[in-house]
C-alpha positions as CSV (number, residue, x, y, z in Angstrom):
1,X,-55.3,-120.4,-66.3
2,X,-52.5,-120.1,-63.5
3,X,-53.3,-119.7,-59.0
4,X,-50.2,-119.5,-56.9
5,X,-50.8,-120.3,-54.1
6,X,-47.4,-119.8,-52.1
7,X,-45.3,-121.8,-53.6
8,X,-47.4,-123.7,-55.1
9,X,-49.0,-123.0,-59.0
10,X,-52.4,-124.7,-59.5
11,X,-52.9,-124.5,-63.3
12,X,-56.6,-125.2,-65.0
13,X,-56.0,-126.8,-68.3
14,X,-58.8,-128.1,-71.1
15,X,-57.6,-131.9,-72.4
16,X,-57.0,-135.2,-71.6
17,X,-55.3,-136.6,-68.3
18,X,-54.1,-139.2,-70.2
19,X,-51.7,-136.8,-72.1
20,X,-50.6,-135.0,-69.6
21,X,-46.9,-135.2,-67.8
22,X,-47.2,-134.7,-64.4
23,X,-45.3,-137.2,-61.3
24,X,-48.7,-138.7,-60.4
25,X,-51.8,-138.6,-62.7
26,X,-54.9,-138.8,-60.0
27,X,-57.8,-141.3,-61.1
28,X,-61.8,-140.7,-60.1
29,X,-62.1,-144.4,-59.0
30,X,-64.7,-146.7,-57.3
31,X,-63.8,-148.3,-54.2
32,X,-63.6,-151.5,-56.0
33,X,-60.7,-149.9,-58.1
34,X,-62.4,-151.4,-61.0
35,X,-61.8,-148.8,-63.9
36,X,-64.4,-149.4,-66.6
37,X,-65.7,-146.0,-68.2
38,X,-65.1,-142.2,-67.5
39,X,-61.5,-141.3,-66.2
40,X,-60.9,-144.2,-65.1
41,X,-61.6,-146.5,-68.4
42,X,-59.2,-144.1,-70.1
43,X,-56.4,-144.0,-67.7
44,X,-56.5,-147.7,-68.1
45,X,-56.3,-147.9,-71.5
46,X,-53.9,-145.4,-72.3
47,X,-51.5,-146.7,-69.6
48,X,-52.1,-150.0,-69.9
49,X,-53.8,-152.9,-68.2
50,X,-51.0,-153.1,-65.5
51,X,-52.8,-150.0,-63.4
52,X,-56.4,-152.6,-63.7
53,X,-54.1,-155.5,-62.3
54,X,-52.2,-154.0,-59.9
55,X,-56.1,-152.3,-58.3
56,X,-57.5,-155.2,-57.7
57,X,-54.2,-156.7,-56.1
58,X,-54.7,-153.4,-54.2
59,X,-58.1,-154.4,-53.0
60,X,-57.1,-158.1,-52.6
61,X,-54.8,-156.7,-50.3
62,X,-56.7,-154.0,-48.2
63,X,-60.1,-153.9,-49.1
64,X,-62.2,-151.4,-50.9
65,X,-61.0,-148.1,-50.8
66,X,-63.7,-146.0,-49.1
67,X,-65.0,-142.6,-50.4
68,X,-62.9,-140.1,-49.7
69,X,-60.0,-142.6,-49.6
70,X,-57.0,-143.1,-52.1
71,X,-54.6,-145.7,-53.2
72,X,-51.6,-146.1,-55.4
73,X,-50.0,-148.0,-58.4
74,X,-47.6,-147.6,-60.6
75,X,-48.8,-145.3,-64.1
76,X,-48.1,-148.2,-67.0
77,X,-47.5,-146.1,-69.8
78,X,-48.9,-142.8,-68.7
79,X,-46.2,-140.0,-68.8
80,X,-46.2,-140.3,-64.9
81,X,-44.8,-142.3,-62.2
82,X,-48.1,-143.2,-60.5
83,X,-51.9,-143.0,-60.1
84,X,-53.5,-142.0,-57.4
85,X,-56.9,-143.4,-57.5
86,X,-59.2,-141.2,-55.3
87,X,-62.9,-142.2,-54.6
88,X,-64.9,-139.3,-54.8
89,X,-69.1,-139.3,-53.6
90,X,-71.6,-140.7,-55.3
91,X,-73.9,-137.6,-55.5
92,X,-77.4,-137.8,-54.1
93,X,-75.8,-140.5,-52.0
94,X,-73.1,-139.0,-50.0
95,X,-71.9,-135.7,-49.9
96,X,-69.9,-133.6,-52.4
97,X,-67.9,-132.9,-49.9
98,X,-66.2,-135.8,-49.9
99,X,-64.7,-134.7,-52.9
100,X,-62.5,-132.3,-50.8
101,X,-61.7,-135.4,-48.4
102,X,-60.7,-137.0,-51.5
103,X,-58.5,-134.2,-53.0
104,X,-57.1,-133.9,-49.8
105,X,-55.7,-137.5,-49.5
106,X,-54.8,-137.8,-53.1
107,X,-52.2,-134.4,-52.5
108,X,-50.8,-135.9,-49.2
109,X,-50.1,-138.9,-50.5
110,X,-48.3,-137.3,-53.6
111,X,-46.5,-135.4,-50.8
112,X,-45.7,-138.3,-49.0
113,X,-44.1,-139.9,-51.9
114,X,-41.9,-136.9,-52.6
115,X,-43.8,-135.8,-56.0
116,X,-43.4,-132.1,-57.1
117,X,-46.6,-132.4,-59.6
118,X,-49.9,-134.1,-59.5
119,X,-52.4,-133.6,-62.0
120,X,-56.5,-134.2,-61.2
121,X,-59.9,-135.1,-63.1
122,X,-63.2,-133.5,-61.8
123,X,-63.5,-135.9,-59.8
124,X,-67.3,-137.2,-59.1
125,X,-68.7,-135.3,-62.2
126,X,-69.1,-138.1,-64.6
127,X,-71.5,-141.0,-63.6
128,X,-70.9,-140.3,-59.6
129,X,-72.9,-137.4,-60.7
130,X,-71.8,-134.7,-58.9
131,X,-72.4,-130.7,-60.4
132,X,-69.1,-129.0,-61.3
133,X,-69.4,-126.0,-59.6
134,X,-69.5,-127.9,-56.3
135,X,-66.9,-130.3,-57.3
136,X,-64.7,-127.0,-58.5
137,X,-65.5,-125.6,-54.7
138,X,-64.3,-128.4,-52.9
139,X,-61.5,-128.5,-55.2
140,X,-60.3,-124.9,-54.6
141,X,-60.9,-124.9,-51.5
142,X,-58.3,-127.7,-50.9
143,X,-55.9,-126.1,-52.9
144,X,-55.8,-123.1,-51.2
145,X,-56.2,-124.3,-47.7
146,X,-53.4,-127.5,-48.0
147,X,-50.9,-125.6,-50.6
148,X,-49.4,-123.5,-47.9
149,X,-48.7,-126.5,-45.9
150,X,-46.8,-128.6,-48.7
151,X,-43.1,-129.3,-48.9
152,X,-42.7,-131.0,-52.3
153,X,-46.0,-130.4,-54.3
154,X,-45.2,-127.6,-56.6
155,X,-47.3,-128.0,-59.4
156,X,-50.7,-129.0,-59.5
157,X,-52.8,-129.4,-62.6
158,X,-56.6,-129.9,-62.8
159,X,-57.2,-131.2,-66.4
160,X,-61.0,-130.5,-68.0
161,X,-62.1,-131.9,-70.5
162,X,-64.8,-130.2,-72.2
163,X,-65.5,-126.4,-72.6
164,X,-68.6,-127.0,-69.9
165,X,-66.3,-128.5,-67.0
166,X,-63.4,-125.7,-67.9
167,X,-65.5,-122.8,-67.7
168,X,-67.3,-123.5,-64.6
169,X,-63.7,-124.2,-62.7
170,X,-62.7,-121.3,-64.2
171,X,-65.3,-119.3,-62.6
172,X,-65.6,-120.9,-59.6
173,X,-61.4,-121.5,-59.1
174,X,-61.2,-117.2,-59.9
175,X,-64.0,-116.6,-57.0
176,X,-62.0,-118.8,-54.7
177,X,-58.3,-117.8,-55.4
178,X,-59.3,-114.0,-56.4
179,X,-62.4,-112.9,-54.4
């Protein structure tokens, strides 16, 4: 399912992010970059451990990346140039909407590095815990509040997997961009 937003198309789409070609793939991380399960476990080992050695050179470097924060290395063998890794709240913990925060950074930091396409997780549904439908809010609600604004983002994919996670976005994405 297809948004424009200006010039911008947000497209939902059921699957795996680690299939999809897009200039930045964005990962749900930990601020410890340490990608063990969920998204992040498969990003790793589909691109390769490269994107788990250059995260923790990341956090040697700079420190945990805090929620709502992002950082960047390269994609391995992911059909993309790079991952984003964005830290999205730990629900019951802090608040879902960080997840916007989060969204937010990851899609100016693919602006600032000049990328026409950036595909996302649900971010914060798997073990951060976070309810889709809140996670699909916060999502939308970037989208449609930063798209206007962009210069180089043209084409930005949310990628669900499962028919759960699709639907609900789907709802929630059509009450958001449609009314």
């Amino acid at each position: 399912m297809e948004f424009r937003v200006g010039e911008v198309s947000v497209v939902l789409l059921k699957g795996d992010i680690t299939e999809v070609e897009a200039d930045a793939v964005v990962n749900a991380a930990n601020s410890y970059l340490e990608h063990g399960g969920g998204v992040a476990g498969a990003i790793v080992r589909r691109g390769g451990w490269v994107i788990q050695e250059e995260s923790r050179e990341w956090v040697r470097r700079f420190g945990p990346v805090p929620v709502g924060g992002v950082a960047v290395t390269s994609a391995g063998r992911l059909r993309a140039r790079y991952v984003i890794h964005a830290v999205g709240p730990r629900c019951g913990v802090e608040p879902v909407e960080k997840v916007g925060e989060a969204v937010r950074n990851a899609l100016l930091k693919a602006e600032e590095l000049g990328l026409s396409s950036v595909a996302f997780p649900a971010i914060s549904t798997g073990v951060f815990g976070c309810p889709f439908d809140a996670v699909a809010f916060e999502m939308a609600a970037v989208f449609r509040d930063l798209a206007p604004r962009l210069r180089s983002v043209r084409r930005v994919l949310v990628v669900l997997y499962g028919d759960e996670a699709y639907n609900k976005f789907v709802e929630v994405f059509k009450k958001v961009f449609i009314g």
